[in-house]
N, C-alpha and C positions, 0 to 999 in steps of 0.2 A: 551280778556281773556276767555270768554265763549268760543269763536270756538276753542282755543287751549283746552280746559278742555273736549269740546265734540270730536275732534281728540284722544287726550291720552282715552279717553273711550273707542270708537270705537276701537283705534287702540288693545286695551289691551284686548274688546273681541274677535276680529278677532283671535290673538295671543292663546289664550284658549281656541277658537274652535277647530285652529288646532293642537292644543298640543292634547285633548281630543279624535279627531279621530283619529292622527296617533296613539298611544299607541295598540300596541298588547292584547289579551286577554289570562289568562293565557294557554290555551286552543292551540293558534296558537304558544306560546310561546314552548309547548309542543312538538307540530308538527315538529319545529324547529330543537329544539332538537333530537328528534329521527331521523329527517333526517341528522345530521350533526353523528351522530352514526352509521345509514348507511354508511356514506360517508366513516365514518374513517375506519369499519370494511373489506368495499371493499380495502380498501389502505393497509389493513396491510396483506389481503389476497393474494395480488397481491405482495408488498415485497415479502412473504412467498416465493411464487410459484416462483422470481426472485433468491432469496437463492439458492432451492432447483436444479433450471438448477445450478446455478453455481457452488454447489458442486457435482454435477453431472458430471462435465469437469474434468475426471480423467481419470491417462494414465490404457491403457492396460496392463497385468502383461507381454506379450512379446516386447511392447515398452517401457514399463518402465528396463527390464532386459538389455536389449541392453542398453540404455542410462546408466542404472548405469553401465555397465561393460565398457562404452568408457570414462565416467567420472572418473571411478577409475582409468583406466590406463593412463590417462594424468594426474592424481595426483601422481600416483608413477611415472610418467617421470618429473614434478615438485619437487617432491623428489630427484628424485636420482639428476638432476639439484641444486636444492638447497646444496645437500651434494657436490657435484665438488665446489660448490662456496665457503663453510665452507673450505673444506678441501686447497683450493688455498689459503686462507685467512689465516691460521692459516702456511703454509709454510714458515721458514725461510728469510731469505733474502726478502721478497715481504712487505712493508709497507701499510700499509693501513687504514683508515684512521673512525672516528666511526663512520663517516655517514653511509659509507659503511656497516658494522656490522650492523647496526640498518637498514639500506634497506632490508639484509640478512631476520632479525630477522625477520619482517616486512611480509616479501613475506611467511617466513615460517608459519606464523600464519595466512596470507590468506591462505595457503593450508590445514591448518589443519583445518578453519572457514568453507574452501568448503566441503570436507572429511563430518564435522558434519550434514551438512545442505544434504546432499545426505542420511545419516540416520536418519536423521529426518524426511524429505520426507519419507524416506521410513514405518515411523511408521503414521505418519498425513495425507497423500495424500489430502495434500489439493489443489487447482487450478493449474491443471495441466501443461497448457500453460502455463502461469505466470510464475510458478518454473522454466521451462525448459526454457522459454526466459533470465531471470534473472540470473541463474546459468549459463551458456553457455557466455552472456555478463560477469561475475567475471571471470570466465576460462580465456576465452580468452585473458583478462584485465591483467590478473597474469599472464599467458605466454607471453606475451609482454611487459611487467614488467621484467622478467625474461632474456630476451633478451637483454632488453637494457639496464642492470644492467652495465655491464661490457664497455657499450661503453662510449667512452667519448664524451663530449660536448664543449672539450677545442678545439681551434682550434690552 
């Protein structure tokens, strides 16, 4: 019973030696600090500077003119597309059916969603790439939308 009562002694001031030296002072505690302040302030400088290239990636006002004036005109060729389709739809004798109308409806208001987003851009300029990848993908999307409105899939 003694050697176990001299182990728990031992062992309990080994244990509060080392508690006693690791313990920081406030002083290192300090140190600490102000270097994890450094650290943050480089990170949010370097965000910053990552921002600032990005909205920097704006088109030119002569490749932005050109793309809006090719964007506008295959919106009014989706237009005037979309009107041939209304106006075959609403003919006499031709049944059709609401899905149909509701494709109609559908395609029309992705044209008129792209139309907005083209003045939009044009007031926001923001990520220039981006826009132009993304809208051009919709375009496309809707003129082949468009296309294949009319075909059937019945065999």
């Amino acid at each position: 019973m003694k050697k176990s009562i001299i182990t728990i002694a031992i062992a309990s001031m080994i244990i509060a030696g080392s508690a006693f030296t690791s313990c920081k002072s406030p002083a290192e505690k300090a140190d600490d600090a102000q270097a994890d302040v450094q650290d943050a302030r480089k990170d949010l400088n370097e965000a910053q500077n990552d921002a600032n290239t990005k909205t920097e990636n704006v088109a030119t006002a002569e490749e932005w003119q050109l793309f809006k004036s090719e964007a506008e005109a295959k919106i009014r060729s989706n237009e005037v597309r979309i009107n041939e389709l209304t106006i075959q739809m609403n003919k006499p004798g031709k049944v059709f059916d609401d899905l149909y109308k509701k494709r109609i409806q559908t395609l029309e208001q992705q044209n008129r969603d792209l139309k907005n987003r083209i003045d939009a851009y044009d007031k926001s300029h923001t990520d220039w790439e981006t826009f132009k990848r993304e809208f051009n993908h919709d375009m496309d999307e809707l003129g082949e939308a468009l296309k294949n409105l009319t075909v059937s899939n019945k065999n």
